[in-house]
C-alpha positions in Angstrom: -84.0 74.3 58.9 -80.7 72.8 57.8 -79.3 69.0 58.1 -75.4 69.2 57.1 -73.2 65.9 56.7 -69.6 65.3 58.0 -67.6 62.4 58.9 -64.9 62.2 61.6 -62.1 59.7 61.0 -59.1 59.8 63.6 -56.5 57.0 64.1 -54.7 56.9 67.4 -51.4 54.4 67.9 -51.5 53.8 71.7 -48.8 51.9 73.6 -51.0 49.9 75.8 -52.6 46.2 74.8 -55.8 45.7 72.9 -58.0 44.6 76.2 -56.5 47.7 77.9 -57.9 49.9 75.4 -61.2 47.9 75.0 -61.6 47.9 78.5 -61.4 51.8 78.7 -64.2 51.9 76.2 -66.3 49.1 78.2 -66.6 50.7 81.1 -68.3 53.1 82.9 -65.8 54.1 85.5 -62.6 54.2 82.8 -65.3 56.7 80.6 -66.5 58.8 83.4 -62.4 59.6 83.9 -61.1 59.9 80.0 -64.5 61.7 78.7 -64.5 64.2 81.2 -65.3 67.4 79.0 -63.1 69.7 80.7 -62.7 72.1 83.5 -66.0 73.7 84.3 -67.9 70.7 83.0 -69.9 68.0 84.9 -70.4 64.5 82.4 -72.5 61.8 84.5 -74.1 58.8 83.1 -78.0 57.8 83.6 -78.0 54.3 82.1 -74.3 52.6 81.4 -74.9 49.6 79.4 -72.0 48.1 77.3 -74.2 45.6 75.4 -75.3 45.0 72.3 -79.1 46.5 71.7 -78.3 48.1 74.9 -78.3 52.1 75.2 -76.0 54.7 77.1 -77.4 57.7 78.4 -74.9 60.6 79.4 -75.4 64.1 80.4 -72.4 67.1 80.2 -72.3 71.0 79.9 -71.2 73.5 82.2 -71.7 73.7 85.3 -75.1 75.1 86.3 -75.7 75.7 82.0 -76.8 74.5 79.2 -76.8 70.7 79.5 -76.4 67.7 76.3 -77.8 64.5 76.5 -76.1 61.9 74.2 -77.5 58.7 73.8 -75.7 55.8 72.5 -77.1 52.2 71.5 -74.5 49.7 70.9 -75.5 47.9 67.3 -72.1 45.3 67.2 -69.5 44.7 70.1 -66.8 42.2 68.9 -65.0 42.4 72.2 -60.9 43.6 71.3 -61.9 44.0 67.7 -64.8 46.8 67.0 -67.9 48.4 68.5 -70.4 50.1 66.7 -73.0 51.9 67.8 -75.9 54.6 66.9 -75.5 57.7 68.8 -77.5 61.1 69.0 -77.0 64.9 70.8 -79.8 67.0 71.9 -80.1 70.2 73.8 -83.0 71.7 75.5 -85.5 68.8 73.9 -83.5 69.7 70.3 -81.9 67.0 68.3 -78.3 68.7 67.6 -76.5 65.3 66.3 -77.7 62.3 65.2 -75.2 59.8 63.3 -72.9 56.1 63.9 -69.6 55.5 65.6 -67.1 52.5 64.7 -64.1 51.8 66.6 -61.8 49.6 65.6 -58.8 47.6 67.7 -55.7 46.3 65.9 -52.5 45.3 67.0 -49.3 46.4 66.6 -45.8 45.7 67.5 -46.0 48.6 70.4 -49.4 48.1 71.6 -52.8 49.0 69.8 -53.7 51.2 66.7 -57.5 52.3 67.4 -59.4 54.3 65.0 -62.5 55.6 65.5 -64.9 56.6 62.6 -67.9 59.2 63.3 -70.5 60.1 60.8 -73.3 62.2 61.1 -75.9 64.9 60.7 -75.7 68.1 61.9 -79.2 70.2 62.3 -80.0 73.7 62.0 -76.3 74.9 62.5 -76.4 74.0 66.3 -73.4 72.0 65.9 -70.8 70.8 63.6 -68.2 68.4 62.2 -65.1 70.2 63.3 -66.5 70.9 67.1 -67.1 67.1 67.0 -63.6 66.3 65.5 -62.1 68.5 68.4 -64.2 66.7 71.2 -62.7 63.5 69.8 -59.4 64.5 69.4 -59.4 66.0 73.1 -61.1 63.0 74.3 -58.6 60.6 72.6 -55.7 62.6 74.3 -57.1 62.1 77.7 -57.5 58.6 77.0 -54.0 57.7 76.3 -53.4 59.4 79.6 -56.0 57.1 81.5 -54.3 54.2 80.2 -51.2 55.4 81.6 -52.8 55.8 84.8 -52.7 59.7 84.6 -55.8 62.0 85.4 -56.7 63.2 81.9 
């Protein structure tokens, strides 16, 4: 049994307003379309609830496979400013993940600077930091084309 520690930290400049971005973030429609884990993939929600103390339930793998099941409870929302939450992974009834997101809002002079801080546990070598840095990093891509109104 192994628990292994690793941080994410990604800043993306995006050339869109601060509620834009927010609002991709707060709801469930806008995160159904930029999460979308890929071709092959299905990603649907069981509980969507952008609150604080609330919790987000969301199911993904490929299709017909192996499913996740991340879970998400929202400790702070400042709405255009930062949302924190506690978030965990599990596979087959096994925790995989278990750590806390921050993302942060700022403006700038061309639209938003967003930056999104992950840390976390890994356990028993069933996932790891850079898998979850390459998730993000795809996920942030296909966000900036949401907010452009392109399919991601």
């Amino acid at each position: 049994m192994s628990i292994i520690e690793g941080t994410v930290d990604l800043t993306k400049d995006l050339d869109r307003p601060v509620d834009a971005v927010f609002a991709a973030w707060s709801r469930e429609e806008a995160q159904r379309a930029w999460s979308d884990p890929g071709e092959g993939w299905e990603l649907s929600f069981d509980q969507f609830q952008f609150a604080v103390g609330e919790t987000d339930i969301c199911r993904f793998g490929p299709a017909g496979g192996q499913q996740y099941i991340n879970e998400n409870r929202y400790l702070e929302i400042e709405p255009g400013k930062r949302i924190v939450y506690s978030t965990s992974l599990s596979s087959d009834g096994q925790l995989t993940f278990a750590g806390t997101v921050a993302v942060t809002f700022e403006e700038t002079d061309s639209g938003t600077r967003m930056r999104l801080i992950e840390q976390g546990l890994y356990f028993d070598g069933q996932d790891d930091v850079e898998g979850h840095r390459s998730g993000w990093e795809s996920m942030l891509g296909a966000l900036g084309k949401y907010l452009h109104g392109g399919r991601p």
